[in-house]
C-alpha positions as CSV (number, residue, x, y, z in Angstrom):
1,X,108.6,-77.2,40.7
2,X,105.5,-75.3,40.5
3,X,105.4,-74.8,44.1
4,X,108.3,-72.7,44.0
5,X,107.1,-70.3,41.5
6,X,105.8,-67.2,43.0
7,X,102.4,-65.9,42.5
8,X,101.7,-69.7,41.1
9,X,98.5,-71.1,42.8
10,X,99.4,-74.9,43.9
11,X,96.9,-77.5,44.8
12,X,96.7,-78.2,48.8
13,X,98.8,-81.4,49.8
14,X,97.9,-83.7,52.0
15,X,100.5,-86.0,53.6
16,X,99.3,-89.5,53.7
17,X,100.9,-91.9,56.5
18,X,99.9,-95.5,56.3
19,X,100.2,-97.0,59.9
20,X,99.5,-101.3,59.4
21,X,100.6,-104.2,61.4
22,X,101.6,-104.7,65.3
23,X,103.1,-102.3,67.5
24,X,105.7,-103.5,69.3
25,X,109.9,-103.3,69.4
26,X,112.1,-105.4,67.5
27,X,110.5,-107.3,64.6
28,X,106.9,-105.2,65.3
29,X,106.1,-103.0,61.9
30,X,105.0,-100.4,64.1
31,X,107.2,-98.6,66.7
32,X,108.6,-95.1,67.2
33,X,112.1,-95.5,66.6
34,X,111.5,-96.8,63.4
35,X,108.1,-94.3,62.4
36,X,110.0,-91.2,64.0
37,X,111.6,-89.8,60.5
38,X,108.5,-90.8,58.8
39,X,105.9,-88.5,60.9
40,X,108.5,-85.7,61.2
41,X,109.1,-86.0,57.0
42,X,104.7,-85.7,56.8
43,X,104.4,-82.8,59.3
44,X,107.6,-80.6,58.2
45,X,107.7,-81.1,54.6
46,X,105.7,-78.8,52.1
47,X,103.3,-77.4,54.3
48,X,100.6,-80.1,54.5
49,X,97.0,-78.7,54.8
50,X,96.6,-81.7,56.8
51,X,97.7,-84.8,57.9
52,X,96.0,-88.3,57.3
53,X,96.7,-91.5,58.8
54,X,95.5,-95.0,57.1
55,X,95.4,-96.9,60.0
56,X,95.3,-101.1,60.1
57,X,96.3,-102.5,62.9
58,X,95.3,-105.2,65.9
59,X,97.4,-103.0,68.8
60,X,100.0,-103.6,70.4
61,X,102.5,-102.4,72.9
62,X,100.6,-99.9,75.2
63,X,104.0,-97.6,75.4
64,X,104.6,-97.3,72.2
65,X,101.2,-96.8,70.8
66,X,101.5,-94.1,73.1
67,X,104.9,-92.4,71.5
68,X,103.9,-92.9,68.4
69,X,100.8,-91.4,69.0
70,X,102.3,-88.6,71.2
71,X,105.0,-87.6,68.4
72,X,101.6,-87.0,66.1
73,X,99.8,-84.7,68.5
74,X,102.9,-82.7,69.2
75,X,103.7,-82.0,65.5
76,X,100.1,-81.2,64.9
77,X,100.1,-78.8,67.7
78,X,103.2,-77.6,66.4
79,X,102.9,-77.0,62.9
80,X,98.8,-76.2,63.7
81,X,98.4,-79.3,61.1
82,X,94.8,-81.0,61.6
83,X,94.9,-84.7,61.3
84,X,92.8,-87.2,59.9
85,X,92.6,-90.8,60.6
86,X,91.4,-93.4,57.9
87,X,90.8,-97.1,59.8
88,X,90.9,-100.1,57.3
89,X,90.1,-103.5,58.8
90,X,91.0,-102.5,62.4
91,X,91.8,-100.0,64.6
92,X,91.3,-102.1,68.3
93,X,93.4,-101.3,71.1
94,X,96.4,-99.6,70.6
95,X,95.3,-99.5,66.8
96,X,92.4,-97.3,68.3
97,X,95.5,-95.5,71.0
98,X,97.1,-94.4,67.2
99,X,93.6,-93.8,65.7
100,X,92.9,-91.5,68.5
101,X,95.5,-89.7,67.8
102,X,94.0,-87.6,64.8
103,X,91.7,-84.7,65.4
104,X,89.1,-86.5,63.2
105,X,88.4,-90.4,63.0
106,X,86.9,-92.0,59.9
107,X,86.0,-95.4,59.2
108,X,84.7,-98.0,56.8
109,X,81.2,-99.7,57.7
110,X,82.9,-102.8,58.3
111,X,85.8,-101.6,60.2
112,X,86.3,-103.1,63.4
113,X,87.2,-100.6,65.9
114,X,87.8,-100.2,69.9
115,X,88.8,-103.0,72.3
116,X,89.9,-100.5,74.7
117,X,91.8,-102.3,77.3
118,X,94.8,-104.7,78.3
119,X,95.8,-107.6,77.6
120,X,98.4,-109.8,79.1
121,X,99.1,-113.7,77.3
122,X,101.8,-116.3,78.3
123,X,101.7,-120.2,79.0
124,X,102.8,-122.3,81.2
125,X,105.2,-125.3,80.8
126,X,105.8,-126.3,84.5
127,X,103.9,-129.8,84.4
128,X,106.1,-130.6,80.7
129,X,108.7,-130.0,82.9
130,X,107.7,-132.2,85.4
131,X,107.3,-135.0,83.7
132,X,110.5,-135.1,81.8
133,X,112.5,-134.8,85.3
134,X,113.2,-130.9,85.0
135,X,113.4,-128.8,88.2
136,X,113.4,-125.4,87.6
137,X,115.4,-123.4,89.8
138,X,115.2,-120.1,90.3
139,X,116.6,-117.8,92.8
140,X,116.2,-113.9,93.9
141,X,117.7,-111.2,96.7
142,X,114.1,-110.1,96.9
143,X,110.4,-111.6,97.0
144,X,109.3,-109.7,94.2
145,X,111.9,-110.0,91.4
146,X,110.9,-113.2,90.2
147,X,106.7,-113.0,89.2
148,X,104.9,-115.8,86.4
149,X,107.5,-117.9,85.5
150,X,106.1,-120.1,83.1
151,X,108.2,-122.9,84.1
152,X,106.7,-122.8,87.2
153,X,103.7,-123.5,88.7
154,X,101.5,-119.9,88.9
155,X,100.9,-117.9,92.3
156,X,97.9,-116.5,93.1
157,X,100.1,-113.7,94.3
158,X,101.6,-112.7,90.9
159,X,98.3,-113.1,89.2
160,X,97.0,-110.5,91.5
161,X,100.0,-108.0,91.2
162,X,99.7,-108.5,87.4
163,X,95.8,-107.6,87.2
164,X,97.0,-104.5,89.3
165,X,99.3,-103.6,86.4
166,X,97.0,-103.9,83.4
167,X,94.7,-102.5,85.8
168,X,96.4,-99.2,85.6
169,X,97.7,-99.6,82.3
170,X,93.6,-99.7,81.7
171,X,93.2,-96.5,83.3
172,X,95.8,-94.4,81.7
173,X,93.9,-95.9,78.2
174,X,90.9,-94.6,78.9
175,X,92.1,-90.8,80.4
176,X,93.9,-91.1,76.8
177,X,90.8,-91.7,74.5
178,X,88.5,-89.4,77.1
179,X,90.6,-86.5,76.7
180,X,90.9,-87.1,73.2
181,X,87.3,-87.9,72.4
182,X,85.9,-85.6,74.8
183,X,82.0,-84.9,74.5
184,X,81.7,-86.9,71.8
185,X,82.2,-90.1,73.6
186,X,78.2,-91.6,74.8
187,X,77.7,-92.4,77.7
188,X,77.7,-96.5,77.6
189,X,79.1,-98.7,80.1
190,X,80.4,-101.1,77.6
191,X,82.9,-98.0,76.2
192,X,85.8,-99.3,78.2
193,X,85.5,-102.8,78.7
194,X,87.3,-103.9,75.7
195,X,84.6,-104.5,73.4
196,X,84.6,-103.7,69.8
197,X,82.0,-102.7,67.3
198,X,81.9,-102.5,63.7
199,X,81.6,-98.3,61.7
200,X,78.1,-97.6,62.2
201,X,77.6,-98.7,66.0
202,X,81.2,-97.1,66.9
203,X,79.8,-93.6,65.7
204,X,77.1,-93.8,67.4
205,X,79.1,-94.5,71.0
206,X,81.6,-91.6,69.6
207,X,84.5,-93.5,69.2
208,X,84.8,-91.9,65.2
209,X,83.2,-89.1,63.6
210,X,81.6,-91.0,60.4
211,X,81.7,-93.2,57.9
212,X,84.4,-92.1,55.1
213,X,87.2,-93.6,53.0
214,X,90.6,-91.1,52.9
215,X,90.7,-90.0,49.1
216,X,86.9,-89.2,48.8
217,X,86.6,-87.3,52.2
218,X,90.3,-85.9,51.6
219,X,88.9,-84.7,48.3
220,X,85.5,-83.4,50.1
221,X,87.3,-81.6,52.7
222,X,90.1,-80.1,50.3
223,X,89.1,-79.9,47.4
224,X,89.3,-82.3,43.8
225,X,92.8,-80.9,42.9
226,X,94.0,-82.1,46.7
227,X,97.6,-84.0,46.2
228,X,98.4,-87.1,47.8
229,X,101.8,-87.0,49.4
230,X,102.5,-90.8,50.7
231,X,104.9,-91.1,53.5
232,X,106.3,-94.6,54.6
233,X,109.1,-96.5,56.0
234,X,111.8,-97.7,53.3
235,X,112.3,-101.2,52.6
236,X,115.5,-103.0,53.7
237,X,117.6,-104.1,50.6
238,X,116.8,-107.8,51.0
239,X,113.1,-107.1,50.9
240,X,112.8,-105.1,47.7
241,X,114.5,-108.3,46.4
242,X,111.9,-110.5,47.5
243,X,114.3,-112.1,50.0
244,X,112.2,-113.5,52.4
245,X,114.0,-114.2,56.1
246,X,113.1,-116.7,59.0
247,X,112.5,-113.8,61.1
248,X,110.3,-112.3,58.4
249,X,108.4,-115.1,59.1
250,X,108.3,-115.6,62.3
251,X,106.9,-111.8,62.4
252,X,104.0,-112.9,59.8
253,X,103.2,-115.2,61.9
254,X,102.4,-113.5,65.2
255,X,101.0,-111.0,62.9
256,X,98.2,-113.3,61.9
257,X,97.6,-114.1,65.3
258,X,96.9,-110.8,66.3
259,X,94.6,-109.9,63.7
260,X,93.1,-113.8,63.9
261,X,91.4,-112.2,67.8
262,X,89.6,-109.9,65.2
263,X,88.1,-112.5,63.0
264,X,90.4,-111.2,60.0
């Protein structure tokens, strides 16, 4: 309550938004449906001094790495609240899209960070088919509808229309973290090729601004007596049981599989 009393000096507040796991839809931790009320709650509520994002996460969906990361810079503009991003473990591709993001990035020595580009993964079950006598039939009012079905065998055609895709997928990317990173970014030809680089080498290319962990550099920047306001998405009632689903599982898994490309 002593926020409210006037005349009473209160210690500057910092809202704290921990951003870990996939972006995707659906089962995906990360998405801007579901993170909308949470980054509108940290910008709007108690007049933050600033903003910080722990961020831990493999990437994702390209789109909504870029709403999510969209809704941040307009409330920052809006409210004129800097932002400060924390990366854990990882912050790689659309992890570095919501990294980004922030105004300032910080990072662990060990954190892996970057792998700015596109990535496209399926499989192909056409010659399983095959030999268990299954024709797959498929059939379209146009030459285009139908592109990489994994049932059947792959055209060099699609292949080439889906490089064209990720291709400009790619570019938008890198117009994102260019503008965003401005003349900080050296001038490597490796920046945008989806490479990744632990802390120390990732300053030096420009991708973050140092080595810090949030509470001391919050602390640094704002002062001892900073507060910690955590902001975060609630739990569903079978979760704060310990009620553990098939789908929750199914989500760990491909989970692991993304942060598995990282080594972690």
């Amino acid at each position: 309550m002593k926020r409210f009393i006037p005349f009473l000096k209160t210690p500057p507040r910092v809202a704290v938004i921990r951003l870990q796991g996939v972006i995707g839809t659906g089962r995906a931790p990360l998405n801007d449906a579901a993170l909308a009320p949470v980054i509108e709650r940290a910008f709007r509520k108690g007049k933050p001094k600033a903003v910080a994002l722990i961020i831990n996460s493999p990437g994702g969906s390209p789109v909504q790495s870029a709403l999510i990361a969209a809704r941040i810079r307009r409330l920052a503009d809006e409210k004129q609240v800097p932002v400060h991003a924390f990366v854990e473990d990882v912050a790689a591709s659309g992890g570095y899209w919501l990294a980004a993001a922030a105004d300032h990035i910080w990072a662990d020595y060990g954190s892996i960070v970057g792998s700015i580009g596109v990535i496209s993964a399926g499989f192909g079950a056409h010659e399983f088919l095959a030999k268990h006598g299954i024709e797959r039939r498929v059939y379209t009012s146009v030459k285009s509808k139908s592109m990489l079905d994994p049932f059947k065998p792959e055209k060099p055609e699609d292949v080439d229309r889906l490089k064209e895709i990720l291709g400009d997928m790619h570019k938008g990317f890198e117009t994102y973290v260019r503008d965003r990173r401005g003349a900080k970014l050296a001038d490597d030809p490796d920046l945008f090729t989806g490479r990744v680089w632990l802390g120390e080498k990732a300053q030096a290319l420009g991708l973050i601004d140092g080595l810090a962990h949030a509470e001391p550099k919050l602390k640094d920047l704002f002062g001892d007596k900073v507060k910690f306001i955590r902001y975060g998405r609630k739990r569903g009632l079978l979760s704060r049981f310990g009620a553990q689903l098939a789908d929750d599982a199914l989500t760990g898994i491909e989970e692991r599989a993304a942060y598995a490309r990282f080594g972690l």
